[in-house]
C-alpha positions, 0 to 999 in steps of 0.5 A, a space after each residue: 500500500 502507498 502511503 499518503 505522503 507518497 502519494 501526495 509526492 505523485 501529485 506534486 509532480 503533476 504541475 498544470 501551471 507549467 502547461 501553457 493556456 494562454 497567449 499561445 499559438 494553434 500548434 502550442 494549443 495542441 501540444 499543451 492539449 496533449 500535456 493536459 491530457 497526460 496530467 489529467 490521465 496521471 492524476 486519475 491514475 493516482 485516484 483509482 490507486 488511492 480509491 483502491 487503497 481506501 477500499 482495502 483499509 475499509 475492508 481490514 477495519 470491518 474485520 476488525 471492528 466485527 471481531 471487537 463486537 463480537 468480543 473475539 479481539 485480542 485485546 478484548 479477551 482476557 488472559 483466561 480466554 473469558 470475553 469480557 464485557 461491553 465496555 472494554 469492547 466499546 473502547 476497542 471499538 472506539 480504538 479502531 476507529 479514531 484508528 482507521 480515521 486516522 489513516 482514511 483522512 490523508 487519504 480523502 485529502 488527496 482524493 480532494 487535491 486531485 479532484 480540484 486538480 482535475 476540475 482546474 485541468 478541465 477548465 484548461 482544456 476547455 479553453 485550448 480547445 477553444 483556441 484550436 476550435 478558433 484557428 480552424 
């Protein structure tokens, strides 16, 4: 699994301000086009990755929030082997999820970074296909 700080260094390499949109000529337009798409190809490639992992964290946290309500976590069965009672399975509960909060909010931040990343490509796109449209 990627971390989110290798992740976020994906991201960081993705960089729309270097893709020319303005003041450029037709053959320019088509070639920042290209850029654009590749970037914009890029960062969804990052979003499934990123998607895929949030589904494997929430997959692993179930499991285990299952486990702790039922009384079968490790650290909610005492040493001889008796379940005990709901308070401790409560905490176990609460353990695990400021837990899986814990590593699910990096990653929703860079689902966020790469949605507004897209949403600043498409507005780009539009405009150089603007000025291609234009030149015919």
């Amino acid at each position: 699994m990627t971390t989110p700080a290798q992740y976020q260094h994906q991201l960081s390499q993705l960089r729309l301000e270097d893709i020319r949109v303005d003041g450029v000529t037709p053959a320019e337009a088509r070639e920042s086009l290209n850029q654009l798409l590749d970037l914009e190809k890029h960062a969804q490639e990052i979003e499934r990755a990123v998607n895929l992992d949030i589904q494997v964290l929430r997959s692993h946290y179930q499991g285990r929030q299952a486990s702790a309500v039922a009384g079968n976590s490790s650290r909610v069965i005492v040493s001889n082997k008796r379940r005990v009672g709901g308070s401790m399975r409560a905490e176990e509960i609460e353990r695990l999820t400021a837990e899986w909060d814990s590593k699910l909010n990096p990653l929703e931040e860079i689902k966020k970074e790469i949605q507004e990343l897209l949403a600043k490509s498409e507005v780009s796109r539009q405009k150089l296909e603007k000025q291609i449209k234009a030149s015919g």
